[in-house]
N, CA, C and O of each residue as an XYZ file, in Angstrom:
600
protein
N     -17.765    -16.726     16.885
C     -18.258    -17.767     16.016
C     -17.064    -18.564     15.507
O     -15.988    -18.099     15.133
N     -17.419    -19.787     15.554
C     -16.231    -21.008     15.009
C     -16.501    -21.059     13.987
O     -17.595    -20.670     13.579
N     -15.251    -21.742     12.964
C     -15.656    -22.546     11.471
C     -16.793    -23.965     11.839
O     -17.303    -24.286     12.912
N     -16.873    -24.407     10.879
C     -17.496    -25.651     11.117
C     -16.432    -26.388     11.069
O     -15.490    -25.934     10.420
N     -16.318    -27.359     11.551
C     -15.273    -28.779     11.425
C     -15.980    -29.403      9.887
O     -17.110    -29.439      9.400
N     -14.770    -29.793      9.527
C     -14.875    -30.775      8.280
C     -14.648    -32.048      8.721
O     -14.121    -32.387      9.780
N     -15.065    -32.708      7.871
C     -14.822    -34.493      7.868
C     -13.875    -34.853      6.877
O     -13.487    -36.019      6.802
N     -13.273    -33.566      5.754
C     -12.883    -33.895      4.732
C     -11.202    -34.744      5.288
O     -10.704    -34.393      6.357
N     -10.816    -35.351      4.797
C      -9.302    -36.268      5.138
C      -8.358    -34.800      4.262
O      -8.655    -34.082      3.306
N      -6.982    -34.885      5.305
C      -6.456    -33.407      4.786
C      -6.009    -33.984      3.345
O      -6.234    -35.074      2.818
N      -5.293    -32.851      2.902
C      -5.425    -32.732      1.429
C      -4.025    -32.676      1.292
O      -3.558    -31.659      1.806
N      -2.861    -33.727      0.563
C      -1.602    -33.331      0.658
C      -1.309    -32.112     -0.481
O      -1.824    -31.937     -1.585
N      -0.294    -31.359      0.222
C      -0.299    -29.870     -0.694
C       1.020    -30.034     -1.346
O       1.529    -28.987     -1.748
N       1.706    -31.178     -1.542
C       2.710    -31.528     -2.815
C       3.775    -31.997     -2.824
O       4.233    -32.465     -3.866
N       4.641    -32.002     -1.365
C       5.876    -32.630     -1.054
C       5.888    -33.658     -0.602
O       6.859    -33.903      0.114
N       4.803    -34.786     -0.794
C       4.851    -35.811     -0.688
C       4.084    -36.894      0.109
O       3.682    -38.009     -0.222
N       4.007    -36.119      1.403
C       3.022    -37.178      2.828
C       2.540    -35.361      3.706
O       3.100    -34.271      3.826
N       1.154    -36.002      4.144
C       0.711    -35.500      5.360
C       2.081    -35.652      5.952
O       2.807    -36.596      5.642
N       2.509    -34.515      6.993
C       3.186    -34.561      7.641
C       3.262    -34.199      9.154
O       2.949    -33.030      9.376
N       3.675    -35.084     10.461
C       3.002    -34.825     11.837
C       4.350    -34.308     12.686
O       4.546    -34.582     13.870
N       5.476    -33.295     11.624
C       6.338    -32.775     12.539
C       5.563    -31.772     13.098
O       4.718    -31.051     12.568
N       6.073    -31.835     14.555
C       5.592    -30.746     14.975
C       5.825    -29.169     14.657
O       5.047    -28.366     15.172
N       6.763    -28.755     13.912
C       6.675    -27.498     13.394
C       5.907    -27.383     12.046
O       6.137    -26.590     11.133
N       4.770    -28.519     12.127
C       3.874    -28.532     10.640
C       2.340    -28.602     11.195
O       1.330    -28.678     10.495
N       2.399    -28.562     12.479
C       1.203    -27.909     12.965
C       1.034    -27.196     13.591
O       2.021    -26.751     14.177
N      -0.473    -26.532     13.934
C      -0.508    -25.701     14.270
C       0.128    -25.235     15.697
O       0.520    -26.237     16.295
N       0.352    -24.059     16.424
C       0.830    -23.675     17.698
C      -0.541    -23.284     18.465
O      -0.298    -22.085     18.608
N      -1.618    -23.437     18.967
C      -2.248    -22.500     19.469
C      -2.267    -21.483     20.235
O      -2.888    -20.423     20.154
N      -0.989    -22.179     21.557
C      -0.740    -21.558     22.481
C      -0.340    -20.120     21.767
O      -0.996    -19.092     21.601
N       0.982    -20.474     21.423
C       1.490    -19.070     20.469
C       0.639    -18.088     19.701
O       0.818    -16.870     19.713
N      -0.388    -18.784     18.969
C      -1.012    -17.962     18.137
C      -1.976    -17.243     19.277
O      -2.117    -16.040     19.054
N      -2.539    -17.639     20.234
C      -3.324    -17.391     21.584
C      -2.559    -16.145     22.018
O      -3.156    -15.071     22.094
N      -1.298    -16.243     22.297
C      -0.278    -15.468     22.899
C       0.024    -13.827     22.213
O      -0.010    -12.721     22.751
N       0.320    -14.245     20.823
C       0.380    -13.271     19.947
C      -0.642    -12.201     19.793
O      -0.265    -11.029     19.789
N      -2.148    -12.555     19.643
C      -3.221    -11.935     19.918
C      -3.678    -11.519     21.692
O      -4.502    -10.657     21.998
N      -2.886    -12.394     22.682
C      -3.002    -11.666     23.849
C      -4.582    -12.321     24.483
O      -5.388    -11.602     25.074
N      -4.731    -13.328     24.303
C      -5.926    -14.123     24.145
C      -5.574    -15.156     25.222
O      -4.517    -15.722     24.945
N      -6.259    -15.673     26.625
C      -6.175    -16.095     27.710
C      -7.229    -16.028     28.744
O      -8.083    -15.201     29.062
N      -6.958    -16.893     29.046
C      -8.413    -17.117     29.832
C      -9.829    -17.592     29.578
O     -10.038    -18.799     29.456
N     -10.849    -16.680     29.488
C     -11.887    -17.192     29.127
C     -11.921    -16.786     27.709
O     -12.775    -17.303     26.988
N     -10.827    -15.643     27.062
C     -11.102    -15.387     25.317
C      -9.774    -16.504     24.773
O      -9.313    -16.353     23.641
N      -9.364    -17.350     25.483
C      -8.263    -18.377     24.616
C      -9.539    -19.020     23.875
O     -10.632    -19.317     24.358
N      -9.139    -19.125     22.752
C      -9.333    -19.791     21.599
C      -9.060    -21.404     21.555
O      -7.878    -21.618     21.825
N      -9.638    -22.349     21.353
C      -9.033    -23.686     21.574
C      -8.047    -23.850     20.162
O      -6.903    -24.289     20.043
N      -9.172    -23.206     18.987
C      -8.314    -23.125     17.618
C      -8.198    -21.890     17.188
O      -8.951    -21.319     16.399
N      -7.324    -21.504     17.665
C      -7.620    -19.988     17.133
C      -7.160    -19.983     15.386
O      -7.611    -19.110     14.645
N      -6.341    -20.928     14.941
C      -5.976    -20.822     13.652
C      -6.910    -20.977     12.938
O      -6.894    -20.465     11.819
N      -7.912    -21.671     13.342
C      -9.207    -22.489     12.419
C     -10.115    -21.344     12.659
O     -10.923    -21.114     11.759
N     -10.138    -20.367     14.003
C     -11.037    -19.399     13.860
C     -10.684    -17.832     13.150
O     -11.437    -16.862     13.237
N      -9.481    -17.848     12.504
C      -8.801    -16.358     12.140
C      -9.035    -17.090     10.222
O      -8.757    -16.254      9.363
N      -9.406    -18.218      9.788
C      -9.429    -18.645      8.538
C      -9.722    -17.931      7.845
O      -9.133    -17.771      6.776
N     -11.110    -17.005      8.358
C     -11.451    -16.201      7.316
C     -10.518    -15.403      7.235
O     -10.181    -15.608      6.069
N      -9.633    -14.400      7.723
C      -8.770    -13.446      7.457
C      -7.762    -13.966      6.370
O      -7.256    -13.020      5.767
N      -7.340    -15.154      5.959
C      -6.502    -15.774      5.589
C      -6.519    -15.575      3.868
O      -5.540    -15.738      3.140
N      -7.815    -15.204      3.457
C      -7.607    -14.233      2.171
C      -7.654    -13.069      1.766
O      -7.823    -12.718      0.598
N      -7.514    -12.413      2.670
C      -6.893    -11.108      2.692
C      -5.486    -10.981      2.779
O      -5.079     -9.830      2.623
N      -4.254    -12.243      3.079
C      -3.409    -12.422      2.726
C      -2.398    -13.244      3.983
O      -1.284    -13.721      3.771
N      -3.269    -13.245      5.542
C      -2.511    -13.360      6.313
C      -1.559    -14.681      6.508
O      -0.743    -14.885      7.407
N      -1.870    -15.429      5.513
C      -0.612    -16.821      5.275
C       0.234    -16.131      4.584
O       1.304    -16.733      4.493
N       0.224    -14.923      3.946
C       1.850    -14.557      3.303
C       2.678    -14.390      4.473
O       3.858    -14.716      4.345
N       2.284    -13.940      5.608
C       3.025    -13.504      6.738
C       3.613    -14.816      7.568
O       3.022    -15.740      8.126
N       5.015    -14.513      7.416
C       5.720    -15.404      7.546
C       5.848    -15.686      9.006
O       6.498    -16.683      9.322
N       5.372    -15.021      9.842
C       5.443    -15.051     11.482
C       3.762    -16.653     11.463
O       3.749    -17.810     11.883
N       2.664    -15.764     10.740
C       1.383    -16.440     10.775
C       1.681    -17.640     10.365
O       1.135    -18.510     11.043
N       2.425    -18.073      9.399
C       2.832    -19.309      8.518
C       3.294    -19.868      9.596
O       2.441    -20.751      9.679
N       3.912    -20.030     10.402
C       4.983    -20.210     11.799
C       4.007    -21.068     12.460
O       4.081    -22.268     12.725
N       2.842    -20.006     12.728
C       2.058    -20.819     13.807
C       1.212    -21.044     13.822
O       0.509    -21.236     14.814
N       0.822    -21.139     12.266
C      -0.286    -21.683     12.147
C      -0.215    -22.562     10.104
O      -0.908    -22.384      9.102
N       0.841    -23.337     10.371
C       1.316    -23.873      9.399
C       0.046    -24.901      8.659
O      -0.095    -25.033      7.443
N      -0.741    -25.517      9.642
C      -1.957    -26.188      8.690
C      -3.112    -25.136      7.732
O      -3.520    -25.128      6.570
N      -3.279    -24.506      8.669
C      -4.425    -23.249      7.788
C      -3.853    -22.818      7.023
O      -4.510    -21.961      6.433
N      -2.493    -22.985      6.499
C      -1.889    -22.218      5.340
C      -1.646    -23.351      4.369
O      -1.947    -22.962      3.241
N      -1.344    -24.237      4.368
C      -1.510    -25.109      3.634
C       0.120    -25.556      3.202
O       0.492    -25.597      2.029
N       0.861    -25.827      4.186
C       2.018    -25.682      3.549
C       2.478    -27.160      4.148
O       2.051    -27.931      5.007
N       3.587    -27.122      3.214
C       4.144    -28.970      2.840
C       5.167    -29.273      4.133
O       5.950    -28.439      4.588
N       5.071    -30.035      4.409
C       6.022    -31.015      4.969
C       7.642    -30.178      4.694
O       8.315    -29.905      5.689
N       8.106    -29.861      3.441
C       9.516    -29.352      3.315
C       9.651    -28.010      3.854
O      10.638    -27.465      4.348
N       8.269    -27.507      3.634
C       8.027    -26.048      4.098
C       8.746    -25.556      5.835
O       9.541    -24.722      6.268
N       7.904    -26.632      6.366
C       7.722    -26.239      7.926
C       9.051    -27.463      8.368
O       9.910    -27.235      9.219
N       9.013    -27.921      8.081
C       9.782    -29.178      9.395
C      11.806    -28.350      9.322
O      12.780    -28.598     10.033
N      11.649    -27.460      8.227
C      13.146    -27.012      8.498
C      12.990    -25.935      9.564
O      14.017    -25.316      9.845
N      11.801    -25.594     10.239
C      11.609    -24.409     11.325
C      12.501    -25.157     12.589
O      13.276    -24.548     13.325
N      12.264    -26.319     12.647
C      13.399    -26.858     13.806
C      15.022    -26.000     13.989
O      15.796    -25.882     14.939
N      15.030    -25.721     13.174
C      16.381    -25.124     12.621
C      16.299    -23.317     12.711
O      17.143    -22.600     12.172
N      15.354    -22.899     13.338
C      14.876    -21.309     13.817
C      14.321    -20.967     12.052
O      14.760    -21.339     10.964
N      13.250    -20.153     12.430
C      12.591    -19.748     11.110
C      12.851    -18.170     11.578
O      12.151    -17.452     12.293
N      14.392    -17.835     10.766
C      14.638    -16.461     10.405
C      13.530    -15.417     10.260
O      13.333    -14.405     10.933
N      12.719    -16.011      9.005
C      11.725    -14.950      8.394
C      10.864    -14.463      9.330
O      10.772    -13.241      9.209
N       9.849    -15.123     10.668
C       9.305    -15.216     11.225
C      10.067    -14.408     12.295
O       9.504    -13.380     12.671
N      11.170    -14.691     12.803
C      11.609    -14.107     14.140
C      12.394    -12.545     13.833
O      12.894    -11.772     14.650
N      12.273    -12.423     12.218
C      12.510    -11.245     11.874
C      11.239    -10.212     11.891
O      11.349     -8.998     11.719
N      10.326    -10.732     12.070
C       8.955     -9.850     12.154
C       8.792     -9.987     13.672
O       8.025     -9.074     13.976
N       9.096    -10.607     14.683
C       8.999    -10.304     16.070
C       9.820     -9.389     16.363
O       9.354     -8.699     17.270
N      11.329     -8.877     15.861
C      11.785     -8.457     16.313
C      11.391     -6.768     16.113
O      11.373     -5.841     16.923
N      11.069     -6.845     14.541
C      10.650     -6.011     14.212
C       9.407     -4.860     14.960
O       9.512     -3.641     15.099
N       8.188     -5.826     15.373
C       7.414     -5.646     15.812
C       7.753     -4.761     17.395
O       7.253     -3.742     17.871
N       8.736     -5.615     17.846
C       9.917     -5.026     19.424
C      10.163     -4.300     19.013
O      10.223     -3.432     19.884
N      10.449     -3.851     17.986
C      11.832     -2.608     17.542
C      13.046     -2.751     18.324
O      13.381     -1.883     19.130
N      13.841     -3.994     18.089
C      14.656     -4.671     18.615
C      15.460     -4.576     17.618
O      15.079     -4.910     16.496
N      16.966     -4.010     17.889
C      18.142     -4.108     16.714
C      18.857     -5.569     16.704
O      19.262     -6.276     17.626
N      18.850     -5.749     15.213
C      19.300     -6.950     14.736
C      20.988     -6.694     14.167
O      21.780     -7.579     13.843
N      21.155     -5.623     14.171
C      22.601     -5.130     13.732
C      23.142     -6.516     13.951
O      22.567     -7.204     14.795
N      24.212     -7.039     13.277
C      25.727     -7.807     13.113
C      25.160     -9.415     14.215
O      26.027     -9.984     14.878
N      23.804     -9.894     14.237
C      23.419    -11.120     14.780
C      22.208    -11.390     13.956
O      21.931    -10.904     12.860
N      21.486    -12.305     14.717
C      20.265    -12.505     13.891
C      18.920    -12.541     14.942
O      19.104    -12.750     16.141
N      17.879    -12.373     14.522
C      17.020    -11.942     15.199
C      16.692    -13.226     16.535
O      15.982    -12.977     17.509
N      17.209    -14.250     16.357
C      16.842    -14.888     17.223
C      17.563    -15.054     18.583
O      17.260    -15.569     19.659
N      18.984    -14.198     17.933
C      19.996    -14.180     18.983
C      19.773    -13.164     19.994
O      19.987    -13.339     21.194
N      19.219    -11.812     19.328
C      18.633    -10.999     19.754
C      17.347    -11.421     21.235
O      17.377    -11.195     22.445
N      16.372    -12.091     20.340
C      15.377    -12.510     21.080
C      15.901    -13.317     22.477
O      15.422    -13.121     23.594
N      16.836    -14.133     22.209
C      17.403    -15.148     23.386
C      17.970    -13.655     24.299
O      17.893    -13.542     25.522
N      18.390    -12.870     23.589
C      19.957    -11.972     24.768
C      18.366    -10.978     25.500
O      18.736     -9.901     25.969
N      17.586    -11.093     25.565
C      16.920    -10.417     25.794
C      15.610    -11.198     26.624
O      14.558    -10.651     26.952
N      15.916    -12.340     26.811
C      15.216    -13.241     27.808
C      14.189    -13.527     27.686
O      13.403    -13.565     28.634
N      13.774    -13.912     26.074
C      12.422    -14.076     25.696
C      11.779    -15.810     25.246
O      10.673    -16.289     24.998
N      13.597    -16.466     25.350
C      13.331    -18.052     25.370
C      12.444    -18.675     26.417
O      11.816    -19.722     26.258
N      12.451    -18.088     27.272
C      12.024    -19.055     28.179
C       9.987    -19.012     28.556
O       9.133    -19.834     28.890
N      10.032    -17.718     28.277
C       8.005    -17.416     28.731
C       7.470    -16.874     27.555
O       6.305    -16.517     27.726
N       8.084    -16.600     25.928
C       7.339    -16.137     25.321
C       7.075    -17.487     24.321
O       8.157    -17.803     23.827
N       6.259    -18.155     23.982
C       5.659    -19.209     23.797
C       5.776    -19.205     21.874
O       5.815    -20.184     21.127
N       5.811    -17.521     21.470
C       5.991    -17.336     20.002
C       7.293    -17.464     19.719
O       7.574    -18.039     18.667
N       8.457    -16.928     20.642
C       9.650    -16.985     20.473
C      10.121    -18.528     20.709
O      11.330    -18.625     20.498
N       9.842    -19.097     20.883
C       9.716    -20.523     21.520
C       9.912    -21.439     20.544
O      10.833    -22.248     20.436
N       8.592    -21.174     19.552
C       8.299    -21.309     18.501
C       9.143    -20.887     16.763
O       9.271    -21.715     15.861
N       9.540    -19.634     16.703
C      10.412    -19.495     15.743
C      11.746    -19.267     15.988
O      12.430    -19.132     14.973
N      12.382    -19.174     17.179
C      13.651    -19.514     17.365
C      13.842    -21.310     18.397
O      14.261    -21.318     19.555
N      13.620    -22.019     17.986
C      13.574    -23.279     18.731
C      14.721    -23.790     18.649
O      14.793    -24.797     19.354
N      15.914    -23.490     17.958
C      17.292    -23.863     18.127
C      17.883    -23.301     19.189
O      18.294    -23.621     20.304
N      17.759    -21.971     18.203
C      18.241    -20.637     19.629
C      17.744    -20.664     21.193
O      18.454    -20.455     22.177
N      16.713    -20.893     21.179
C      16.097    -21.113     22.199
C      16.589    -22.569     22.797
O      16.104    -22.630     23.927
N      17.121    -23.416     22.607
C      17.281    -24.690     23.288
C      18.787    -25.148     23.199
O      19.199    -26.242     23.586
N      19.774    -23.853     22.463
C      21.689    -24.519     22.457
C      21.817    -24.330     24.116
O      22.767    -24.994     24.530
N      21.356    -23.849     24.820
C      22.203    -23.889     26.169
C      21.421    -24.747     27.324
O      21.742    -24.774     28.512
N      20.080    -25.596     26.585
C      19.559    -25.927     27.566
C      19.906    -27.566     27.796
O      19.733    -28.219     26.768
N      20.330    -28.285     28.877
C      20.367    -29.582     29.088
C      19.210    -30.106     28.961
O      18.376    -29.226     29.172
N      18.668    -31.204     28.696
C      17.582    -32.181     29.586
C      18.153    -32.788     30.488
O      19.331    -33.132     30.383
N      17.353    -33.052     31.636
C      17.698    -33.782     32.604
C      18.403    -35.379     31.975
O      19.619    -35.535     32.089
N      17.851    -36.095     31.560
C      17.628    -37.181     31.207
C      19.036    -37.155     30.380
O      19.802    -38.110     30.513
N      19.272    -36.400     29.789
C      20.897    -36.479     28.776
C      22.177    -36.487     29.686
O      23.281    -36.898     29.331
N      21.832    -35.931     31.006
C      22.597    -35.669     31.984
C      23.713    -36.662     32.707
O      23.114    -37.614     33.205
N      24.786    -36.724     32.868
C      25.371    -37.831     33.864
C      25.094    -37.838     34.872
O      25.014    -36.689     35.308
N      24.797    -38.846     35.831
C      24.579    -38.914     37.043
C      25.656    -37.685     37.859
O      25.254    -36.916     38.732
N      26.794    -37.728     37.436
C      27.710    -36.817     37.712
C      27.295    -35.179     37.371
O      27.400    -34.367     38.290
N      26.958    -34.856     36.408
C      26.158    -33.731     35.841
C      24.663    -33.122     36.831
O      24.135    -32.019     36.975
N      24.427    -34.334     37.290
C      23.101    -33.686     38.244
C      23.245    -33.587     39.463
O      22.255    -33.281     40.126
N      24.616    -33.834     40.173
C      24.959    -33.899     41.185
C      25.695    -32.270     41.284
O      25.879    -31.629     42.318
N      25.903    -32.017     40.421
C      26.656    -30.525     40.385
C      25.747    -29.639     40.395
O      26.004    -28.539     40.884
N      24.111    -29.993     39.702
C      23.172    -28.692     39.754
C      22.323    -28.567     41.122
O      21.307    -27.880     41.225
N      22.900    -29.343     42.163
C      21.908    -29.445     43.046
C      22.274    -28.318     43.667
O      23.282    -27.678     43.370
N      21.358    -27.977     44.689
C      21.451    -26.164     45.060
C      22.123    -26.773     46.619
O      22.462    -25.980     47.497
């Protein structure tokens, strides 16, 4: 069973503007991923369909806040510094791994362990970490793409 859709216009929650960074909405894929949800049980919204759980506390959880930043209700200042890896969040993935964080940080962890590239949550709360070693094509010198050719 789905929520119902509202018509209501969102509601700014205090820092100033609706905000359309993308680390201020929702992830589905990720949140899809996390629950293991694919195929015919992917969820189109899964954030809009887990709402009810959400007072029982699951927006305190700083991984849930991550990826599903509209159902929690959080501001523009909140989410748009996740560009910048959201520690709190990739400290509960690692956790969850039982992955040692000793003398780095959990996202460094997550990268040395080859989880930038197909895990769609890690993707998501380490997005720095996940993207210092990657080129775009397009940033590339003509000279630069002539060297990656196989």
């Amino acid at each position: 069973m789905t929520a119902p859709a509202t018509d209501a216009a969102p509601v700014d929650t205090g820092s100033g503007s609706i905000c359309d960074d993308p680390f201020c909405t929702n992830a589905n894929d990720a949140a899809n991923h996390i629950f293991g949800l694919e195929g015919s049980e992917y969820k189109e919204d899964v954030c809009a369909d887990t709402e009810a759980w959400l007072s029982t506390g699951y927006c305190a959880n700083a991984l849930w806040q991550a990826l599903c930043p509209e159902q929690c209700d959080l501001t523009c200042d909140q989410c748009s510094v996740w560009q910048y890896d959201n520690a709190a969040a990739a400290d509960i993935v690692t956790t969850m791994l039982e992955l040692d964080t000793t003398d780095t940080t959990s996202c460094m962890v997550l990268k040395s362990v080859d989880m930038c590239m197909e895990d769609p949550v890690v993707q998501r709360v380490c997005a720095a970490t996940c993207t210092t070693d990657r080129r775009r094509l397009e940033d590339m010198t003509p000279r630069d793409r002539k060297s990656t050719r196989l």
